[in-house]
N, C-alpha and C positions, 0 to 999 in steps of 0.2 A: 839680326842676321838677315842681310835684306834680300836675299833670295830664297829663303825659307816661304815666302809669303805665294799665297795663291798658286800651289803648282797646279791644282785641279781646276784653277778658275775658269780655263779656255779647255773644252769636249765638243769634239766635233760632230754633226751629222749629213752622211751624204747620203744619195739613194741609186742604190745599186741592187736590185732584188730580183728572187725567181722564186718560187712555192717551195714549198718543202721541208720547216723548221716545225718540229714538235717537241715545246718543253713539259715533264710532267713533273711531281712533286709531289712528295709525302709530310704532313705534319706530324711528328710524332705524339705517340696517344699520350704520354707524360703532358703535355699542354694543355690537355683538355680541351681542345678547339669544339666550340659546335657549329654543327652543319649551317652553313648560311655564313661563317666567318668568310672574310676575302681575302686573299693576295691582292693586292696592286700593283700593273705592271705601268714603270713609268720609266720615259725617256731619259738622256743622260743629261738635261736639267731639270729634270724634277718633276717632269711635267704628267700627269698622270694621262694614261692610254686605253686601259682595261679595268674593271677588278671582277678576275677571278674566283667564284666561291668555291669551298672548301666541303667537299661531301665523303663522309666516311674518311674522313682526314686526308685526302687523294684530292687535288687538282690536275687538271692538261691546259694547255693553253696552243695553240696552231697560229702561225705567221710566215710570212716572207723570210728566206734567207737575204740576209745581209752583212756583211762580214764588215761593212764600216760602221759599223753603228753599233755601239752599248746599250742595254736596258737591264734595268733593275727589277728583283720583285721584291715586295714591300710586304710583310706582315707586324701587322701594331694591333695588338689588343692593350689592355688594361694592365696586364700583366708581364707581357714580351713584346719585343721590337726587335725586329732581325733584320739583314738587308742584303740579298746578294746579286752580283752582277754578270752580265753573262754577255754573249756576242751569239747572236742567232746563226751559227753556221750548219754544215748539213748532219752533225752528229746527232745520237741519240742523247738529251741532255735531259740530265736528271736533280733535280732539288730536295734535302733535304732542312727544314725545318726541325731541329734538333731542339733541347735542353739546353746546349750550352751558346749554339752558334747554327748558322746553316751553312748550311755546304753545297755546292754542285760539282758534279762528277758529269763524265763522258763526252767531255769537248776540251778538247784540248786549246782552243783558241781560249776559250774562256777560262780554266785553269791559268793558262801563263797570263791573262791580262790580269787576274787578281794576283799572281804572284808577283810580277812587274808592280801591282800596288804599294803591295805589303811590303817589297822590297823599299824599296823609296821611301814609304811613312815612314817605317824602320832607321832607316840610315839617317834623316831628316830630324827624327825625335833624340836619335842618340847626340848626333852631330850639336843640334838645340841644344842640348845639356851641357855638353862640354863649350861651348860656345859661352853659356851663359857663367858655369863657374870660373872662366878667365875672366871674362867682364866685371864680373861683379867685386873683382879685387883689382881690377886699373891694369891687368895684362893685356896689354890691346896686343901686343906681341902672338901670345899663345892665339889669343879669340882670331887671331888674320889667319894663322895658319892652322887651324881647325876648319876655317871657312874654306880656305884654299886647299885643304885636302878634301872637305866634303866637294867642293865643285867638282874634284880632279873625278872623285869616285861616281859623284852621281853623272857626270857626262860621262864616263863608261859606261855604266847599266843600261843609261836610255841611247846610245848610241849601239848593243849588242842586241838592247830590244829591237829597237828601230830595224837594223840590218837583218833580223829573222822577222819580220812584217811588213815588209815593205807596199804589203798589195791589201793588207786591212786595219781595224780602226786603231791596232797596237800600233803600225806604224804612225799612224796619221796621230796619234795622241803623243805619243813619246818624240816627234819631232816636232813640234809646237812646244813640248817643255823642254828640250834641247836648245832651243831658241835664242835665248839667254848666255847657254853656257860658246857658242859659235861664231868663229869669227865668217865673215861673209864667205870667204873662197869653202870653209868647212862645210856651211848650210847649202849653197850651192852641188855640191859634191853629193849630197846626199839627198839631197832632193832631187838632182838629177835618176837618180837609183831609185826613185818611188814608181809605185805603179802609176796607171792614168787617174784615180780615183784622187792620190795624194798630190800629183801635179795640178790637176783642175779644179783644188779646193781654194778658195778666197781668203779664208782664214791662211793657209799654208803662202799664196802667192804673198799675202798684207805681211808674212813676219820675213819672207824674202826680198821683197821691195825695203822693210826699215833694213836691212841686214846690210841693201844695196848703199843705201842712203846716208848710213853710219859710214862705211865704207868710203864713200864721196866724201865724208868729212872728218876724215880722219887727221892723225897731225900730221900735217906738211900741204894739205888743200886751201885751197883759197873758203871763203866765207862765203855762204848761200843766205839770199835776203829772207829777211821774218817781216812782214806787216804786222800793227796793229791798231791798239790806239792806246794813248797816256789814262792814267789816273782820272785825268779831263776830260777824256772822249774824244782831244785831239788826235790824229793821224801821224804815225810814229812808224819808223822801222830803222833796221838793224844796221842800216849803210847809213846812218846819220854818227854814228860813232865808231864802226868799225872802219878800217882802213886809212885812216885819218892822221898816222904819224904813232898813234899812242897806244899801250898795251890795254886789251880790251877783256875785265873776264864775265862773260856771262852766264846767269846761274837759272836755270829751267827749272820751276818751281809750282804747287798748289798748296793752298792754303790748308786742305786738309791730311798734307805730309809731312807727317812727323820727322822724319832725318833733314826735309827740308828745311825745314823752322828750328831745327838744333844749328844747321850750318850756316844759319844768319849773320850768328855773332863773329860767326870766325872769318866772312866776307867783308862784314863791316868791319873789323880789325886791321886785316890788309888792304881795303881802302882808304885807312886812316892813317897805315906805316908807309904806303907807297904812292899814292893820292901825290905829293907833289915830285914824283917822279916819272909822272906820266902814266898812272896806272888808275883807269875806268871801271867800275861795276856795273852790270845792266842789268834786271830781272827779266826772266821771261816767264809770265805767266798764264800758263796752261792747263787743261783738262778738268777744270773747274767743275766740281756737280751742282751747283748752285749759283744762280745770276747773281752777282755784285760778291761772294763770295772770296772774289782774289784782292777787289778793291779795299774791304775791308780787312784785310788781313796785313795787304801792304801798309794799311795807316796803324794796325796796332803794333805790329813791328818796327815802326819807326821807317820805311826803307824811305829815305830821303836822295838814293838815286832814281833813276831812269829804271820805268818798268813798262816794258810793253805787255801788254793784256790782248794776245796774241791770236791771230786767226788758228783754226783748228790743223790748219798744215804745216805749224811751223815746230812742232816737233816731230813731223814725219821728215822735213827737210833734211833735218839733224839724226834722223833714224833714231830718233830716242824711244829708248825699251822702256829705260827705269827713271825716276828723281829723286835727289837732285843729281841732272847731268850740270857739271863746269867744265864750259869752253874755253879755254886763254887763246885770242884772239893776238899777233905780234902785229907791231905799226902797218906790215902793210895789208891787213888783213888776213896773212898766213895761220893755220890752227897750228896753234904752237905746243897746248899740253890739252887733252880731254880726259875727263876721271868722271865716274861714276859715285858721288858721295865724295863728302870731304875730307875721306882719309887719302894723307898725301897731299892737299891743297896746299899748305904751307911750302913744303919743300917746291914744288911744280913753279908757286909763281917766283920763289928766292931765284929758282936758278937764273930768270932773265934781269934780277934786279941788283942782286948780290955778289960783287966780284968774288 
């Protein structure tokens, strides 16, 4: 389910602060903490900021108010690891350190962002499951429309978050994992409606430019140039075969994506059924973590078309979120069918070949 992947990979932080934030916290005496043990307070990637020690089982901790920003506090002994999240706003906030779990009370900012969480995991783990047992007996049927109702559901929640946060980090989080689920004029809309904090964020502006970008090449646009260079190292792009008379599909790819390298065989398939009816395959190979990485990949898959090994802007061009994205490219360049993943690719390319 390829949007189950990474919802928390993008947290944002901005800085918007005044004095005034006191979190304090109880470890309950069932733990047996002794004095000297820490809290660690760390930022929303991980990064550690403070620690905290523990005296008479009672910590406090003083910081800036900040309403865009998340931070954790961390306790790990030998025997317990707990983790809770909070937003520094001007309430009295209180952490407990429990037996079973920890909890924070007295901030309301911080209550709804963890239950905005747990909301989400929740739906995502259920969703996973039914997902997986149509799959797993060849129902692509049932598995599309579990996914297609989890999208439906989960762009509700984070679009109800969104619209009651518009001016803190719940907004600015929940609209980055909305991202995904929006088409340009939707994220436009709603980004209009952010505070100043969500408008002048970089992350925010970077997923409203791909949003634009998609948008520009959509089907019925003409084709935006890709550089790169060949397998070779010669100089390659994208007007050397698009717009040329012939139907063009091209398949945005990395070597270490898995849906990518499932939908190889079913590219090379339709370049073998329609190949002499005028119908082109090109790779575009991108966001590679590792140098030579896509080069070698293309040789153990065989792809014995045209792969450009693409400058870093050539899937921002194409506003691509996810891969594999496939473009069908018509003779005169026109985008004629775009799909995210190769469900669907069969039918998308018949219709232009197939009386």
């Amino acid at each position: 389910m390829r949007k189950f992947i990474c919802f928390f990979a993008t947290l944002l932080i901005l800085a918007s602060c005044s004095e005034g934030f006191a979190i304090s916290g109880i470890v309950d005496d069932s733990l047996q903490i002794p004095d000297g043990t820490v809290v660690t307070l760390l930022d929303n990637k991980g990064g550690e900021i403070a620690q905290i020690p523990v005296v008479n089982g009672k910590f406090t901790y003083e910081m800036p108010v900040d309403v865009t920003t998340c931070y954790s506090l961390a306790l790990n002994t030998d025997r317990y690891s707990e983790t809770v999240n909070f937003i520094p706003d001007n309430s009295r906030t209180r952490v407990v350190f429990g037996p079973v779990s920890a909890t924070i009370t007295g901030s309301a900012l911080s209550t709804s962002f963890n239950d905005v969480r747990s909301t989400v995991n929740e739906l995502t783990k259920k969703a996973g499951e039914e997902f997986r047992s149509f799959y797993k007996v060849g129902d692509e049927a049932g598995a599309s429309e579990v996914e297609a109702k989890y999208n439906e559901d989960m762009k509700s929640i984070l679009t109800e978050a969104y619209s009651n946060n518009t001016d803190n980090y719940i907004g600015l989080t929940t609209l980055m994992m909305l991202s995904e689920y929006l088409e340009y004029d939707e994220a436009v809309e709603l980004y209009e409606k952010g505070g100043e904090d969500i408008r002048n964020n970089e992350d925010i502006n970077d997923f409203i430019d791909r949003k634009k970008a998609a948008h520009d090449t959509s089907v019925g646009c003409k084709f935006v140039e890709i550089t790169g260079k060949t397998v070779n190292g010669d100089d390659i792009k994208l007007s050397d075969f698009v717009g040329k008379g012939d139907y063009v599909l091209v398949d945005f790819w990395a070597s270490w994506c898995g849906p990518c390298m499932n939908a190889i065989p079913n590219a090379r398939a339709l370049l073998k059924k329609y190949a002499s009816k005028g119908f082109h395959l090109i790779g575009v190979n991108c966001w590679e973590r590792r140098e030579g990485a896509g080069q070698a990949k293309a040789a153990e898959m065989e792809m014995t078309w045209p792969v450009i090994f693409a400058e870093e802007s050539a899937p921002e061009a194409y506003g691509v979120e996810a891969i594999p994205t496939l473009i069908l490219f018509g003779p005169d360049g026109t985008i004629v069918e775009r799909l995210l993943g190769e469900t669907g690719l069969n039918e998308a390319v018949a219709r232009h070949f197939e009386d």
